[in-house]
C-alpha positions as CSV (number, residue, x, y, z in Angstrom):
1,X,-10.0,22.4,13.2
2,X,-12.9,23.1,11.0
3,X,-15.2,21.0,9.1
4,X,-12.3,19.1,7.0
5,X,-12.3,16.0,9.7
6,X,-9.6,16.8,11.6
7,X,-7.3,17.9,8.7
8,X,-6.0,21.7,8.5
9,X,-7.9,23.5,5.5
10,X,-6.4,23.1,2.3
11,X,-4.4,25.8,0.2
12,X,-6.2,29.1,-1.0
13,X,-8.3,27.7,-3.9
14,X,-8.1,24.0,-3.6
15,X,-11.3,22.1,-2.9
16,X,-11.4,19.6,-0.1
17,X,-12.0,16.5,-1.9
18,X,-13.2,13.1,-0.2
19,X,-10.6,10.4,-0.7
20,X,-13.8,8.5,-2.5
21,X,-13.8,11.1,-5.3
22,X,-10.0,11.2,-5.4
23,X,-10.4,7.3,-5.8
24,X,-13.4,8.2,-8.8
25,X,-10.9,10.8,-10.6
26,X,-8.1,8.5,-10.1
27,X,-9.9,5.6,-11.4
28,X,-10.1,8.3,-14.6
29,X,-6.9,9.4,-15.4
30,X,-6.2,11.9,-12.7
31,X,-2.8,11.9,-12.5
32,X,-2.6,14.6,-9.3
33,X,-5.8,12.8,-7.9
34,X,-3.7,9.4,-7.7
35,X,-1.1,11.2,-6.5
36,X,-3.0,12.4,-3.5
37,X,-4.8,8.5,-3.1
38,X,-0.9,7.2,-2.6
39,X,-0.2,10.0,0.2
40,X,-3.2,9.2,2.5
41,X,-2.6,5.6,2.5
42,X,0.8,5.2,2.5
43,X,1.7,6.0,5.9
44,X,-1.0,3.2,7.0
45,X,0.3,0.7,4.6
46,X,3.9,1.1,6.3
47,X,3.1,0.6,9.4
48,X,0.8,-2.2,8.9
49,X,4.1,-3.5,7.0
50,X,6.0,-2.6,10.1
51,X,3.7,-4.5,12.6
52,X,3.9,-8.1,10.4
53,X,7.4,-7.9,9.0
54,X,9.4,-6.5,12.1
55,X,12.0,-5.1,10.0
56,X,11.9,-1.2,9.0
57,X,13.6,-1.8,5.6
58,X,11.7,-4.9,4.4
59,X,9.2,-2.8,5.4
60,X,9.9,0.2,2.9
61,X,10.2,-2.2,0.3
62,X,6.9,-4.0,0.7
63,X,5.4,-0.7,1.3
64,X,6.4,0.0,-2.3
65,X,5.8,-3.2,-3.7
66,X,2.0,-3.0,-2.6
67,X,1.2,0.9,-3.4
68,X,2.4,-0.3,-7.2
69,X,-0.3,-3.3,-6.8
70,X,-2.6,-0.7,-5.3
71,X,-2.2,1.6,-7.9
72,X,-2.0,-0.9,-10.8
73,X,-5.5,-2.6,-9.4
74,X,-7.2,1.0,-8.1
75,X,-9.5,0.2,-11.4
76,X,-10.7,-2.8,-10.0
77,X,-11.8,-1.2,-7.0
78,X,-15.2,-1.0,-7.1
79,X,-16.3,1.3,-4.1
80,X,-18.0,-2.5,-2.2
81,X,-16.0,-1.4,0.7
82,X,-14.1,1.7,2.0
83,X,-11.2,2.4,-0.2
84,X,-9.0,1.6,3.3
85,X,-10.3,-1.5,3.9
86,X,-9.8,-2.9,0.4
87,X,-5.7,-1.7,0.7
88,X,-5.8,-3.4,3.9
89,X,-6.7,-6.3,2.1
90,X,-4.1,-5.9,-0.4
91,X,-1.7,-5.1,2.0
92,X,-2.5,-7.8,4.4
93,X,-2.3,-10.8,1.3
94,X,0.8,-8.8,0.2
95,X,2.6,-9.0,3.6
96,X,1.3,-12.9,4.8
97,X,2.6,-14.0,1.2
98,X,6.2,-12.4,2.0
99,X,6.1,-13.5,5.5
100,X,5.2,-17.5,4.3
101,X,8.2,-17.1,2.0
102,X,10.7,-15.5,4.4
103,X,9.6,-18.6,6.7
104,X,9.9,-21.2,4.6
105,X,13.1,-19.8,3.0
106,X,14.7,-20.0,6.8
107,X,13.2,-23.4,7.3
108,X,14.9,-24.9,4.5
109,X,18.5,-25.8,3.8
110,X,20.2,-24.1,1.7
111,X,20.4,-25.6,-1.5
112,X,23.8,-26.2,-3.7
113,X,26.0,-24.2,-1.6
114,X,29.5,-25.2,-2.0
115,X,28.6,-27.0,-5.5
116,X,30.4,-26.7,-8.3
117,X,29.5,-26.4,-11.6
118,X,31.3,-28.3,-14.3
């Protein structure tokens, strides 16, 4: 497939940009640049979110929850590391955090059930 790593050419006119300088414009202000940052890595940060929760929906949702970290932190991203393995990063604290709490919630009794308040 060309000289695009794999990918099929772009649309007549667009530049084939490195996710690096997507990062860089996003990192600016580029609204369409972030846009195209959250498409590449979404799909991994799923089914990393897949592999440690087990559950397809709780899967969506932290895949959501994380992208608006990524996004939110993509200015503190500093380019020390590939851009993938700092979402992993992100995504992998994300996921062990909600996997400690979904643990300990199922280890412990539920609390107050059948109380009522006066």
């Amino acid at each position: 497939m060309g000289s695009s790593g794999g990918r099929p050419p772009g649309r007549a006119g667009e530049v084939d940009v490195s996710l690096s300088e997507q990062v860089s414009r996003a990192q600016t202000g580029d609204q369409a640049a972030l846009e195209r940052v959250v498409r590449e890595i979404q799909d991994q940060v799923y089914r990393l979110a897949v592999q440690m929760l087990w559950h397809p929906e709780d899967a969506e949702d932290a895949t959501q929850e994380i992208l608006i970290r990524i996004i939110t932190h993509l200015g503190s991203f500093k380019g020390k590391s590939t851009l993938t393995t700092w979402v992993y990063r992100v995504a992998s604290n994300y996921l062990l955090t909600t996997r400690k709490r979904r643990a300990e919630r199922e280890r412990s009794p539920s609390k107050g059930l059948g109380r009522t308040w006066t």
